[in-house]
C-alpha positions in Angstrom: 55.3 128.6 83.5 55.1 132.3 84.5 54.2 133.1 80.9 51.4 134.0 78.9 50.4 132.6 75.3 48.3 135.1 72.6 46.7 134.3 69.8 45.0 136.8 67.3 42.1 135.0 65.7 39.5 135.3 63.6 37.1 132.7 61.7 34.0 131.9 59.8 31.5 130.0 61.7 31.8 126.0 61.0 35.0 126.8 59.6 36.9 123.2 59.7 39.8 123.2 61.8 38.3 124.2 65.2 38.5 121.0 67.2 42.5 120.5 66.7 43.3 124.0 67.6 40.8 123.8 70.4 42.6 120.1 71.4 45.6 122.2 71.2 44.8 125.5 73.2 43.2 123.1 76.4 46.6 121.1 76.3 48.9 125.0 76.2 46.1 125.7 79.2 48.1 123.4 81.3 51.6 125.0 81.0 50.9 128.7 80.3 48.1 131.6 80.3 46.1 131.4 77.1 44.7 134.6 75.6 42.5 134.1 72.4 42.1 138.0 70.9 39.1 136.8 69.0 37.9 138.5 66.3 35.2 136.6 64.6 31.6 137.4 64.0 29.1 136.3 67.3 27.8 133.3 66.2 31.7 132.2 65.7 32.9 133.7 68.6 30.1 131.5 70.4 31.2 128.3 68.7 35.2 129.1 69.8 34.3 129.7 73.5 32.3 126.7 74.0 35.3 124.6 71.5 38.1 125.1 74.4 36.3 126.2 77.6 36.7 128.2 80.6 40.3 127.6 80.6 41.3 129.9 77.6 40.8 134.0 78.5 38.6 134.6 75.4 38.6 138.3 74.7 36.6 139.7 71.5 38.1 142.1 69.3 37.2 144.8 67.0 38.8 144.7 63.7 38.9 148.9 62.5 38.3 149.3 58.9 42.2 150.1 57.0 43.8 148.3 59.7 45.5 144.6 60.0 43.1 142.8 62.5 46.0 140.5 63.6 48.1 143.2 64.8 45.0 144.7 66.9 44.1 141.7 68.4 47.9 141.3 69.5 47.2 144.7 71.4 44.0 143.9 72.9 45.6 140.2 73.6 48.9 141.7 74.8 46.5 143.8 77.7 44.7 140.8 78.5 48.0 139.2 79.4 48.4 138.9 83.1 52.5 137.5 82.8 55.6 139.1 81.8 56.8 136.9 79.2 54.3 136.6 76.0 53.7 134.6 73.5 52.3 135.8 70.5 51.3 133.0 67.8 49.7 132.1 64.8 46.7 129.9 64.8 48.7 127.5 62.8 51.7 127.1 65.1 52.0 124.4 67.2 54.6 124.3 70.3 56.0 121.6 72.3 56.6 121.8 76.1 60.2 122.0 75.2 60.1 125.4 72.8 57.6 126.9 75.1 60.4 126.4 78.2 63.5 127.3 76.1 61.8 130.9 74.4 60.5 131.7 77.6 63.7 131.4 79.5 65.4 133.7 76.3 63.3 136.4 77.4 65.0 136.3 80.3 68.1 137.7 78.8 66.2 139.8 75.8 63.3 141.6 75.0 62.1 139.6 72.2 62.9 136.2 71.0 62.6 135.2 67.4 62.5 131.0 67.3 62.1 129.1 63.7 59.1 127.3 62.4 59.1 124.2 60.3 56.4 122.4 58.7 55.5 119.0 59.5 53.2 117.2 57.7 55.2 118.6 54.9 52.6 118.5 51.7 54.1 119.8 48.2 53.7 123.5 48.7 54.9 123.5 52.1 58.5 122.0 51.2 58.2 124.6 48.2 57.8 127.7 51.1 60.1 125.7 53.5 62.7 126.5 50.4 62.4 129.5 51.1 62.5 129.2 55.3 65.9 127.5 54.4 67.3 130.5 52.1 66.9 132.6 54.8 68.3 130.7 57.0 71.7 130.6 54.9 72.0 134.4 54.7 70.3 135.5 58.3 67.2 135.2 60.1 63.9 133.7 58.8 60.5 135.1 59.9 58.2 132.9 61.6 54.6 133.1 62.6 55.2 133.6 66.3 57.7 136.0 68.5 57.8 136.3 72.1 58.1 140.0 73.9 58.5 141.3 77.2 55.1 142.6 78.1 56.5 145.6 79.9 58.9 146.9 77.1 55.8 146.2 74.7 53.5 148.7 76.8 55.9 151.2 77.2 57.0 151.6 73.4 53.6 151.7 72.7 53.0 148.6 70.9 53.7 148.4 67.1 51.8 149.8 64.1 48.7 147.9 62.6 49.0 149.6 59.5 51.5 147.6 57.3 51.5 144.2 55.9 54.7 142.7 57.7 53.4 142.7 60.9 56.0 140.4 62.5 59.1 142.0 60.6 57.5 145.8 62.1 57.1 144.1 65.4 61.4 142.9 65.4 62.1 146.4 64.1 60.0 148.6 66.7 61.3 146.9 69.3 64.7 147.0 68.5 64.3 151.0 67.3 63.4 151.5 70.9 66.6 149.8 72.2 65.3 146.3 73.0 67.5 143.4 72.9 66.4 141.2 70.2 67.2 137.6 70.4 67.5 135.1 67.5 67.1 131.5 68.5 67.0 129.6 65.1 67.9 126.4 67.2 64.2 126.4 69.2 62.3 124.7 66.6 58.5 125.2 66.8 56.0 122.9 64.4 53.7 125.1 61.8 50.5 123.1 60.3 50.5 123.8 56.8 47.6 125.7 55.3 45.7 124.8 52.2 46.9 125.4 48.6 44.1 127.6 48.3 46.0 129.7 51.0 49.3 129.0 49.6 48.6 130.5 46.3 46.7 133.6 47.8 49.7 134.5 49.8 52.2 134.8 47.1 51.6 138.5 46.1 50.8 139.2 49.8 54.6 137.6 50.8 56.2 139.1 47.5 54.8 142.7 48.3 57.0 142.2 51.9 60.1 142.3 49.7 59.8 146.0 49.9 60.3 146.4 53.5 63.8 144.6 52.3 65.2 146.9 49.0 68.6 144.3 48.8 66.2 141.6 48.4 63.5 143.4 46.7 66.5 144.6 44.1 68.1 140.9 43.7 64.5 139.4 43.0 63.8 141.9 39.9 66.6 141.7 38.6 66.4 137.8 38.3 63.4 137.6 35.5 65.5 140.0 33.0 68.5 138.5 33.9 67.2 135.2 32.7 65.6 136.6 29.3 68.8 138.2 28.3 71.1 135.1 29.0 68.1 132.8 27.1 68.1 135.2 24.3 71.8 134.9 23.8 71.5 131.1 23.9 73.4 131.0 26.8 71.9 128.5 29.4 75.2 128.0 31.8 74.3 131.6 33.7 70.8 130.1 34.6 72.0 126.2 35.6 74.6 128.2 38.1 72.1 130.4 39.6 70.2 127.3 40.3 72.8 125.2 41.6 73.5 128.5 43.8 70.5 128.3 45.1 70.3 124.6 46.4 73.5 124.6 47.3 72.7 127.9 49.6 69.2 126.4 50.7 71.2 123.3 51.7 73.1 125.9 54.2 70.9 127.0 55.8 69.3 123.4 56.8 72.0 122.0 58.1 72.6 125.4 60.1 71.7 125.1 63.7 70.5 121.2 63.7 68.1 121.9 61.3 68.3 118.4 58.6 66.4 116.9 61.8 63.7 119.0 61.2 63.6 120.5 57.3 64.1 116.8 54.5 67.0 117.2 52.1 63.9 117.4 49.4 62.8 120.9 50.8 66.5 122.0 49.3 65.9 121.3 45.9 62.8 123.0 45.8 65.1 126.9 46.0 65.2 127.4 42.4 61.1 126.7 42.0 60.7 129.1 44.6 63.3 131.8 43.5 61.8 131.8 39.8 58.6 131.9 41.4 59.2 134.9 43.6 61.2 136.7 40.5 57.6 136.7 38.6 55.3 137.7 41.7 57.6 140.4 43.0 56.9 142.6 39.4 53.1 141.6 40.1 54.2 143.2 43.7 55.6 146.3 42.1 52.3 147.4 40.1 50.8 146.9 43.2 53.0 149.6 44.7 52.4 152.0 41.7 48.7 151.6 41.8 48.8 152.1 45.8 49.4 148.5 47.4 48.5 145.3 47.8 45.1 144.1 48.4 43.9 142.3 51.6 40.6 141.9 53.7 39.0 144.7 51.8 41.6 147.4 51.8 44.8 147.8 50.6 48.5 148.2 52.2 50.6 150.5 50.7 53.8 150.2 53.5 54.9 146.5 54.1 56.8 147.1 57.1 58.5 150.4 58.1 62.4 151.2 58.0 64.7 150.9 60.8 65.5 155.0 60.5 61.6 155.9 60.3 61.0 153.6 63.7 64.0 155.5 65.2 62.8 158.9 64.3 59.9 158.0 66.2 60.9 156.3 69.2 63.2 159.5 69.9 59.5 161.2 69.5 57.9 159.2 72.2 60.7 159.3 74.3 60.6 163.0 73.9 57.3 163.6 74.8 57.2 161.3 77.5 60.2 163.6 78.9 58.0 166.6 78.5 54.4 165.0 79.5 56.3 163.7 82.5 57.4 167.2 83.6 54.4 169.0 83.1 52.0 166.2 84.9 54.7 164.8 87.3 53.9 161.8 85.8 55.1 158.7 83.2 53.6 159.0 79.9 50.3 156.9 78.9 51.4 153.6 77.8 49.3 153.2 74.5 51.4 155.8 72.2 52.0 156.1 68.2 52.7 152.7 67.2 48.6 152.0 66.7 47.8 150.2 70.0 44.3 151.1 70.7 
């Protein structure tokens, strides 16, 4: 396929996991252009490189102090890229030759594609987060851990900002604030390999904290812990069995949306109250963390999950006015690398 694949990386030396991914990367090699934006440490870059290769483009990456490292090496990946259609992945998603064919034709008609993950093996905690994968999908659009962008429409917005938490969410938004065509395709499924519960539990402030890019949902969420300590206090438990219900019964939805029971087990339903009580505790955990000046991750912290729609739009009408202006006094197209933090 006239398409290339990247994936931001970065890992520990020894690190276990290496010789699937690297199984995996040689097998992509055969269908697409692979472009690992590497970020590790020389002695684990070293390891990678000889794990899948010559046939990967291995690129290294500097990872700048108060920034998100993924998001740079999507830049420096995204420049490596020698094809018009991208891929830009995870290092825990997995495609099939079908998904790769049906999100790269999609791009033929939009400027980014949006397909939907699903776990598979399925441990406890991933049917707990698919719960939430499925909630989404009953009320709009879920985020997964890959996206596919037209290179050229990338370059020419300037990439996207690798200052907030919500990478992929700031990535949907800066592309459609620039007038891109953004496609949802929750019928291309594409396999995720679950993380450890080590991993699982560390993300939960991290994935609560994104609720602020998203006030509704933000607004619903801490309202639900009061909520339920008032109606417990009035010995009334009938308000919390309905939420409940509500919730499997909306999580239910949103799997059989799209063909999705051949892909998410009617278990992963019953898990939406667990993981709405769940989020209802971390997201007041998430708001101290706003008060005190954001969340904490790899060393720093992130005050701004993902920025808003109108604050994209004021500054895509920015760049587009300056590249009017620059254009006139050099006779000239603007630079490609711009606001939105591509190096």
């Amino acid at each position: 396929m006239e398409a290339s694949y990247v994936l931001p990386l970065r890992r520990a030396a020894g690190e276990p996991g290496l010789e699937e991914l690297a199984a995996y990367l040689r097998w992509l090699a055969r269908h697409v252009e692979v472009v690992v934006a590497d970020g590790s440490e020389p002695d684990a870059f070293a390891e990678n490189a000889q794990a899948w290769g010559p046939g990967v483009v291995h690129v290294p990456v500097v990872n700048r102090p108060r920034r998100y490292g993924k998001v740079i090496g999507v830049h420096v990946g995204m420049e490596a890229a020698s094809h018009e259609a991208v891929i830009i992945a995870d290092d825990d998603v997995r495609y099939s030759l079908p998904a790769l064919e049906q999100v790269v034709e999609a791009l033929g008609t939009a400027e980014l594609v949006r397909p939907q993950n699903y776990f598979d093996p399925l441990p406890w905690h991933a049917a707990w987060d698919t719960a939430r994968i499925l909630l989404n999908r009953a009320v709009g659009q879920d985020s997964p851990g890959t996206l596919a962008v037209r290179r050229s429409f990338f370059v020419a917005m300037g990439g996207y900002s690798d200052e907030v938490m919500y990478e992929n969410l700031e990535l949907i938004r800066t592309v459609a604030a620039h007038g891109g065509r953004v496609a949802d395709r929750p019928d291309v499924y594409v396999r995720r390999v679950p993380g450890t519960v080590r991993r699982f539990l560390e993300q939960r402030p991290r994935q609560a904290y994104d609720d602020f890019a998203q006030p509704a949902k933000l607004l619903g969420f801490l309202a639900v812990g009061p909520l339920t300590a008032w109606t417990a206090r009035r010995g009334s438990a009938w308000p919390i069995a309905a939420l409940a219900a509500g919730a499997v019964a909306m999580a239910e939805m949103g799997r059989r949306r799209h063909g999705g029971t051949g892909f998410f087990p009617a278990r992963c339903s019953w898990h939406a109250p667990l993981w709405m009580a769940e989020r209802s505790v971390w997201v007041w955990l998430a708001l101290l963390y706003r008060i005190s000046g954001g969340v904490p991750y790899a060393g720093t912290r992130f005050r701004v999950p993902a920025h808003s729609m109108a604050e994209l739009r004021l500054r895509a009408r920015a760049r587009a006015v300056a590249s009017v202006a620059e254009g006139r006094g050099a006779g000239s197209a603007a630079p490609a690398q711009g606001d939105h933090g591509a190096p």
